[in-house]
C-alpha positions as a Markdown table, in Angstrom:
| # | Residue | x | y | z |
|---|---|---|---|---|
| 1 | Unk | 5.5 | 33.3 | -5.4 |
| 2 | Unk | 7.7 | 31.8 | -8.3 |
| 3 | Unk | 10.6 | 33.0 | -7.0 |
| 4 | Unk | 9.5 | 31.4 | -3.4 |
| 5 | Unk | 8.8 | 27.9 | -5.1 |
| 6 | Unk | 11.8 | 27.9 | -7.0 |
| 7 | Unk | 14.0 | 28.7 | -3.4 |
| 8 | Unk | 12.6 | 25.7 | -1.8 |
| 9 | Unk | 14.1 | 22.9 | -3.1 |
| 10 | Unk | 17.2 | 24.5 | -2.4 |
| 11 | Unk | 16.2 | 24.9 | 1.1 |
| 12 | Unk | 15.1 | 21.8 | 1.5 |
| 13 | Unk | 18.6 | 20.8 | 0.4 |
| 14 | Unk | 20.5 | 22.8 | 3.2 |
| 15 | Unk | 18.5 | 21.9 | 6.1 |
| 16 | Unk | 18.7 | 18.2 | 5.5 |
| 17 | Unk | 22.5 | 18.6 | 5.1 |
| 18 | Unk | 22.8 | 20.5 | 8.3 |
| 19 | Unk | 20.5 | 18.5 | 10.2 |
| 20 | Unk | 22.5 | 14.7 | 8.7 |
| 21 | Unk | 25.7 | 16.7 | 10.1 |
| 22 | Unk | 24.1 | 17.2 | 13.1 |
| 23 | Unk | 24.5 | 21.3 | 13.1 |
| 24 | Unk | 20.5 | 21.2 | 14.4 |
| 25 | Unk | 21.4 | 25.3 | 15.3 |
| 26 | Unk | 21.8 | 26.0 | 12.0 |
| 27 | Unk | 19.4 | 23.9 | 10.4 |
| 28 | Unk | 16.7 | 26.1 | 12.9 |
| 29 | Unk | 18.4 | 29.5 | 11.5 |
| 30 | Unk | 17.7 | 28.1 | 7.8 |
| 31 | Unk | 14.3 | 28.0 | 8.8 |
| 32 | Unk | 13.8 | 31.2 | 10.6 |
| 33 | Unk | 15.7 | 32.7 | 7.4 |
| 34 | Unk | 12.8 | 31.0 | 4.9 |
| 35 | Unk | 10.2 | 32.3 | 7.3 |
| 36 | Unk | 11.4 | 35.9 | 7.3 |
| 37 | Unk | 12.3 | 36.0 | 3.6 |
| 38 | Unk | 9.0 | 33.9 | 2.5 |
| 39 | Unk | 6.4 | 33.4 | 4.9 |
| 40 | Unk | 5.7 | 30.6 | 7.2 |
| 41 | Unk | 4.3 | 29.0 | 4.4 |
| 42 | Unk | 7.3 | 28.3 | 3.0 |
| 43 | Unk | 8.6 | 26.8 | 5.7 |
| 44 | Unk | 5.3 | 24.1 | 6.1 |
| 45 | Unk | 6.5 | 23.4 | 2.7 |
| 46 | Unk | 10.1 | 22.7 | 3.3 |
| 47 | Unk | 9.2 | 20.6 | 6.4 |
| 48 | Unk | 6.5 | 18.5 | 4.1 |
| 49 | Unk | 8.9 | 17.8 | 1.4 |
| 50 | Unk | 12.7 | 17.1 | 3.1 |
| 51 | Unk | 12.9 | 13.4 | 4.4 |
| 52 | Unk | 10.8 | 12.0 | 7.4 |
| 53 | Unk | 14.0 | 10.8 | 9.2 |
| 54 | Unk | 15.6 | 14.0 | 8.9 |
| 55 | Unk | 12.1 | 15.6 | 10.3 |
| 56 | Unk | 12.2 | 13.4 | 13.2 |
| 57 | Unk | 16.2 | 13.9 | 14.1 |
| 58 | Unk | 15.8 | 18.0 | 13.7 |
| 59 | Unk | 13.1 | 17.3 | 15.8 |
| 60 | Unk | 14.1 | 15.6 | 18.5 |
| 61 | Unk | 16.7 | 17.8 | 19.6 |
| 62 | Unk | 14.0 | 20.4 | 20.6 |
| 63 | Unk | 11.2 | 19.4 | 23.4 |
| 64 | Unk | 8.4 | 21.3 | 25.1 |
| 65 | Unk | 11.0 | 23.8 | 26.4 |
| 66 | Unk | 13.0 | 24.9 | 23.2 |
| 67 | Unk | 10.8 | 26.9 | 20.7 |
| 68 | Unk | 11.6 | 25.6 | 17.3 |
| 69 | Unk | 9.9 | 26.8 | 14.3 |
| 70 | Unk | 9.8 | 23.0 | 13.3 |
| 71 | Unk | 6.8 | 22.7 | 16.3 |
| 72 | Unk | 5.4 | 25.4 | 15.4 |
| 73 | Unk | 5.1 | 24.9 | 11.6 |
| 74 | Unk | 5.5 | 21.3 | 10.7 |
| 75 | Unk | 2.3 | 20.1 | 8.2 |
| 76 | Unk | 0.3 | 17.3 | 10.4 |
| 77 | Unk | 1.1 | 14.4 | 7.7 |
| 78 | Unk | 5.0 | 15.2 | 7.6 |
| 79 | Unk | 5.2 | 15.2 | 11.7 |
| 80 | Unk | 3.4 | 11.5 | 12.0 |
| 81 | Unk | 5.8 | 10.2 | 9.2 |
| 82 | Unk | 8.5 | 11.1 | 11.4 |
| 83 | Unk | 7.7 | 9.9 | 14.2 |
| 84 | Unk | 8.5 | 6.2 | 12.3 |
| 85 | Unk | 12.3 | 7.4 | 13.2 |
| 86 | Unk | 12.2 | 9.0 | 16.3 |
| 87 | Unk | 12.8 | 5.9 | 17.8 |
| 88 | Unk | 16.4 | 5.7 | 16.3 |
| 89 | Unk | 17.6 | 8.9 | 18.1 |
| 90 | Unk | 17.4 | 7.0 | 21.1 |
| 91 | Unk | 21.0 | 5.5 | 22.9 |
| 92 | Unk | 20.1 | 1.6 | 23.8 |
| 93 | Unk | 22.1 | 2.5 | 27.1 |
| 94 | Unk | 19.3 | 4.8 | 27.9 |
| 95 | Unk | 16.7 | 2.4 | 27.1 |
| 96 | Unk | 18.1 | -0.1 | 29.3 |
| 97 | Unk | 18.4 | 2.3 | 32.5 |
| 98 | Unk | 16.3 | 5.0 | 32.4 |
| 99 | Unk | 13.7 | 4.7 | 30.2 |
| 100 | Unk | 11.1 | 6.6 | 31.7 |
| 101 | Unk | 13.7 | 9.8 | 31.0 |
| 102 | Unk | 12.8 | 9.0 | 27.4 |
| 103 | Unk | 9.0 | 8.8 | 27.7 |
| 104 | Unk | 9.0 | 12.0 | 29.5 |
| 105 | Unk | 11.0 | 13.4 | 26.9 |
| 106 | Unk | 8.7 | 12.0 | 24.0 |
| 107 | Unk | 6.0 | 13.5 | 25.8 |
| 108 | Unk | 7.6 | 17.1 | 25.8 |
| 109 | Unk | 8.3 | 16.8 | 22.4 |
| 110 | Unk | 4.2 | 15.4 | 21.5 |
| 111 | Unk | 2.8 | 18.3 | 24.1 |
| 112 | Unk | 5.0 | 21.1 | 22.6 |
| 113 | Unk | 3.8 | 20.0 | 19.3 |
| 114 | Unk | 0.5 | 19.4 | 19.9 |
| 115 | Unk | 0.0 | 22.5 | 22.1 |
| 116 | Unk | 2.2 | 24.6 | 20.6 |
| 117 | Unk | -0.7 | 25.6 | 18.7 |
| 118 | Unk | -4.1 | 27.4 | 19.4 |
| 119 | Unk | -5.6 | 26.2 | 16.4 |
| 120 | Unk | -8.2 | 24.2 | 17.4 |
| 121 | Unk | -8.1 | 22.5 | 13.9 |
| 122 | Unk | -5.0 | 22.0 | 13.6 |
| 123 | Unk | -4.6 | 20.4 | 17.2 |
| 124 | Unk | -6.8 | 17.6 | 16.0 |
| 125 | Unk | -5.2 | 17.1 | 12.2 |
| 126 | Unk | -1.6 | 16.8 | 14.3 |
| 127 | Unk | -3.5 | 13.6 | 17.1 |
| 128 | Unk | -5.4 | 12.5 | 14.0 |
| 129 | Unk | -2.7 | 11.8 | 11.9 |
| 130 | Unk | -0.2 | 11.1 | 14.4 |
| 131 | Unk | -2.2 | 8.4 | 16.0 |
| 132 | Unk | -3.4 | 6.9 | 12.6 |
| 133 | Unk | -0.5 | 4.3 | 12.4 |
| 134 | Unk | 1.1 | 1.5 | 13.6 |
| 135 | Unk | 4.2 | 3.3 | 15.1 |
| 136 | Unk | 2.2 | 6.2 | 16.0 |
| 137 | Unk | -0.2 | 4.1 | 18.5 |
| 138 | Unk | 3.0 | 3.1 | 20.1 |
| 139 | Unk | 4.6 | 6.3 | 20.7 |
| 140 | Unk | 1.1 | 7.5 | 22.3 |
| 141 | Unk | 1.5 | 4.0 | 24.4 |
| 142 | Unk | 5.0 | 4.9 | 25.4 |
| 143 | Unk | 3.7 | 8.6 | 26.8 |
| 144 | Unk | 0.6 | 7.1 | 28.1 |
| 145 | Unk | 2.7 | 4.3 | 29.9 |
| 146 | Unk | 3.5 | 7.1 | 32.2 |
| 147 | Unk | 0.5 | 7.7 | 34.1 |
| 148 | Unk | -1.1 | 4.1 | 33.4 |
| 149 | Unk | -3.9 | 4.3 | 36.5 |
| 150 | Unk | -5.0 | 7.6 | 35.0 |
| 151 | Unk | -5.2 | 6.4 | 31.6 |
| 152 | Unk | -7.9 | 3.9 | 32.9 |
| 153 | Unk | -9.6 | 6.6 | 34.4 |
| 154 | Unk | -9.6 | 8.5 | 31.4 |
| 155 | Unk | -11.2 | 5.4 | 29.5 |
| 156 | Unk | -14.1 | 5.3 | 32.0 |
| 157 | Unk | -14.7 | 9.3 | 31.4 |
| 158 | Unk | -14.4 | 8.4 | 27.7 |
| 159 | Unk | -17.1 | 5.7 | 28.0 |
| 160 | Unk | -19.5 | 7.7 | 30.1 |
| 161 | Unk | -19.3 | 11.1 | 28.9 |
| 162 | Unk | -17.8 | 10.3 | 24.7 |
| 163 | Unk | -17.0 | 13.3 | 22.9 |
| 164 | Unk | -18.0 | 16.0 | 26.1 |
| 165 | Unk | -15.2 | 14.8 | 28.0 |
| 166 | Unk | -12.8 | 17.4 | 29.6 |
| 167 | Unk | -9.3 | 17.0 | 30.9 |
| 168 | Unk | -10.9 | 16.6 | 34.5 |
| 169 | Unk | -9.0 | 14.2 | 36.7 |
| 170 | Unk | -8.4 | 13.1 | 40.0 |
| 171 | Unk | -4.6 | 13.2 | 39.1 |
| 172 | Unk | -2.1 | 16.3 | 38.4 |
| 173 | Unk | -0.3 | 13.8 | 35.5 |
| 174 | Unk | 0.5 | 16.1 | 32.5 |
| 175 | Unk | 0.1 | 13.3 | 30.5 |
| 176 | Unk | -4.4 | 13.4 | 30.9 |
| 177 | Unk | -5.1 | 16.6 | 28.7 |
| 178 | Unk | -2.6 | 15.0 | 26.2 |
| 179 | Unk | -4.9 | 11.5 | 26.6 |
| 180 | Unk | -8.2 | 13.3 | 27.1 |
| 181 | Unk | -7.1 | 15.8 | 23.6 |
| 182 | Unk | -6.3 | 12.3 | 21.4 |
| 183 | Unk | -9.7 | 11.2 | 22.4 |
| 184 | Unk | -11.4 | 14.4 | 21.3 |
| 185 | Unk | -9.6 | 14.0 | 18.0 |
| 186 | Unk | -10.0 | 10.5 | 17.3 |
| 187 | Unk | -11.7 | 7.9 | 19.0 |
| 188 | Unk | -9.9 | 5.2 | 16.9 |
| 189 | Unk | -6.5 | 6.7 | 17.7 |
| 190 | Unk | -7.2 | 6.8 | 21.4 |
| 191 | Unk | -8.5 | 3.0 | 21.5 |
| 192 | Unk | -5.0 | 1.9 | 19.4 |
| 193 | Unk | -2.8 | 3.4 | 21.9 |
| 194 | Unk | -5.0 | 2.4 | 24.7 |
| 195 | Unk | -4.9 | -1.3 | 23.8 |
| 196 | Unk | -1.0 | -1.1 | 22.5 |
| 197 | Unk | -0.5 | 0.0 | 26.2 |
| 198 | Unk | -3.2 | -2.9 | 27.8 |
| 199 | Unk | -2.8 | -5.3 | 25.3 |
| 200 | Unk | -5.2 | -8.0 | 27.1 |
| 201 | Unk | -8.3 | -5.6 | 26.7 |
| 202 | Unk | -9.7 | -4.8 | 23.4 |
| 203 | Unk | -12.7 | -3.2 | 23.9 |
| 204 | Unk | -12.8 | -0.1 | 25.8 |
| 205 | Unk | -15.8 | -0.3 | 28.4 |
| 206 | Unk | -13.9 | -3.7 | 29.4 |
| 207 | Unk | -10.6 | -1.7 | 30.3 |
| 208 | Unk | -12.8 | 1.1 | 31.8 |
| 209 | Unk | -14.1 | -1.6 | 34.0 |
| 210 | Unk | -10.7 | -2.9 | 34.8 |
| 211 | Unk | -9.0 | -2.3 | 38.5 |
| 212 | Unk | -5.5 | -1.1 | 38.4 |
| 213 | Unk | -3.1 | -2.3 | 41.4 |
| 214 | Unk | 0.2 | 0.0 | 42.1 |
| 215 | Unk | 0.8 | -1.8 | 44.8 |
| 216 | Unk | 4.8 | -2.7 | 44.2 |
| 217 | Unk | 3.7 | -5.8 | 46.3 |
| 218 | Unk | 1.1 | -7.7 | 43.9 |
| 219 | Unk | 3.0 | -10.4 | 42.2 |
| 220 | Unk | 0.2 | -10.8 | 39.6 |
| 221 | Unk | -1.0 | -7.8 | 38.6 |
| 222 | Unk | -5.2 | -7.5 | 37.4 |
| 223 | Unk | -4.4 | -5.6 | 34.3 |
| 224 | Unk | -2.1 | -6.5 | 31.9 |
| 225 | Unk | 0.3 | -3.7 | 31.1 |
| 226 | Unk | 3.6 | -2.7 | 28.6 |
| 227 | Unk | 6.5 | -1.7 | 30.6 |
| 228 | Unk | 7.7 | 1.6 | 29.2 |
| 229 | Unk | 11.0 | -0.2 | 28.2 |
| 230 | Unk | 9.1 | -2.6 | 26.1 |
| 231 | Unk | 7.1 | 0.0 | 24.3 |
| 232 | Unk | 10.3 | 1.6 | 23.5 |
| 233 | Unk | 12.0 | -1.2 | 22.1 |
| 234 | Unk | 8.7 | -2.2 | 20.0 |
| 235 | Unk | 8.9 | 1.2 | 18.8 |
| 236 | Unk | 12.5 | 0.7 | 18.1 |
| 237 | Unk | 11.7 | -2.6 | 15.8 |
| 238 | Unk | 8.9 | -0.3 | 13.9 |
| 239 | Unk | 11.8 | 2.4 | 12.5 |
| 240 | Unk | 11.9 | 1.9 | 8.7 |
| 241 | Unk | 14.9 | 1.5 | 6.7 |
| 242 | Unk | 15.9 | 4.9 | 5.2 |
| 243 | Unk | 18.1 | 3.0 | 2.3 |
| 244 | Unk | 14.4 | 1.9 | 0.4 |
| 245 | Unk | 11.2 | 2.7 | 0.2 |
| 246 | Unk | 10.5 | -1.1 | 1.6 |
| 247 | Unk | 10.5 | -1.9 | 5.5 |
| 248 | Unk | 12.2 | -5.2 | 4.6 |
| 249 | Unk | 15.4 | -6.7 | 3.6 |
| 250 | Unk | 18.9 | -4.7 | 3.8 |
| 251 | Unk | 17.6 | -3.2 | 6.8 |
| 252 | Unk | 20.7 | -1.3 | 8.7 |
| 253 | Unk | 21.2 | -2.3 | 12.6 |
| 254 | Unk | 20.0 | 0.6 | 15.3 |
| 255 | Unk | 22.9 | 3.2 | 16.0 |
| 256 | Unk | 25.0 | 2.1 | 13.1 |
| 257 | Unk | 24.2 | 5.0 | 10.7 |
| 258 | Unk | 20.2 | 4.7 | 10.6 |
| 259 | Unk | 20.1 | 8.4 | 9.3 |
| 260 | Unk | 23.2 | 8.2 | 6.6 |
């Protein structure tokens, strides 16, 4: 076990200089290597101690459909740290014209995390600690922006049934056993990114009560709601500085070097 510990640091040194050169193959094969020589242990540990940034850009180049032993294995605490940064990845092109493509990706990435896993316990440590702050309320918004009639839905089967609900819906949207799993987890979590994406409502059997239009037609919608686009860029204004420890001051401009 010694000689594990004392290969870690070292680890942890290679994979964040592949992953800030952008070789994110490599930095994967660094990890399988760990895992095969170590344990997947070893691997948690690398994960929990190399930089949130560089967690979140390894990270996002892998979604629900690339396995990655960063989805598989990443500690709860170190994956809601990075998703601060994940934000930064994004081109401002993209944001601008196709910003659902983004949400849809965010959501593989959440889902593959979230369900990459059978652990039960480990399920709700990941929606518990990724929904426990500021940024991560908003990246739940962004997902749950997707399906916005359902998530009402989901807030009346909250209200009614609390803890016993199930991921029962009169929609197909991927996006409610995400919704109905962070509300499972933690109720607190589910109610920040509920009213981060209904900002007028902040009490739950209120929204519940709320009637959604789609109808492109209605010039004034009934329910107040975040456009994807603007929950992307809010997230955008939430991504640390990666130059201090402090969130102010000397704060480096989005896609000039954010990760250098």
């Amino acid at each position: 076990m010694s000689d594990e510990k004392s290969n870690l640091p070292a680890i942890s040194k290679q994979v964040t200089e592949l992953v800030l050169a952008g070789s994110l193959g490599h930095a994967e094969q660094a990890f399988a290597d760990a895992a095969e020589q170590h344990g997947d242990l070893a691997v948690a540990e690398v994960l929990q101690n190399i930089p949130p940034h560089v967690t979140a850009l390894h990270m996002a180049g892998f979604d629900g459909g690339k396995l990655s032993l960063a989805t598989l294995l990443v500690p709860p605490k170190a994956w809601a740290d990075s998703l601060a940064y994940i934000a930064a990845t994004w081109n401002e092109d993209m944001i601008e014209d196709d910003p659902e493509r983004i949400a849809e990706s965010l959501f593989s990435h959440i889902h593959g995390v979230v369900f990459g896993t059978e652990d039960e316990e480990r399920r709700r440590e990941l929606l518990q600690e990724a929904s426990a702050t500021d940024h991560g309320a908003t990246v739940f918004a962004i997902v749950f922006s997707l399906a916005p009639k359902e998530m009402l839905e989901v807030a009346g089967e909250v209200i009614s049934k609390g803890q016993y609900i199930t991921a029962q819906s009169s929609s197909d949207s991927d996006v409610v056993p995400l919704a109905v799993a962070l509300a499972q987890a933690s109720e607190d979590g589910w109610d920040r990114a509920l009213f981060e994406l209904f900002p007028e409502f902040r009490h739950s059997a209120d929204l519940a009560d709320a009637e959604y239009s789609d109808d492109p037609d209605d010039e004034e919608p009934s329910v107040l709601q975040r456009s994807t686009k603007e929950l992307l860029y809010r997230l955008r204004k939430q991504v640390p500085s990666t130059r201090s420890g402090s969130t102010r001051g000397g704060r480096r401009n989005l896609g000039t070097g954010i990760f250098s």
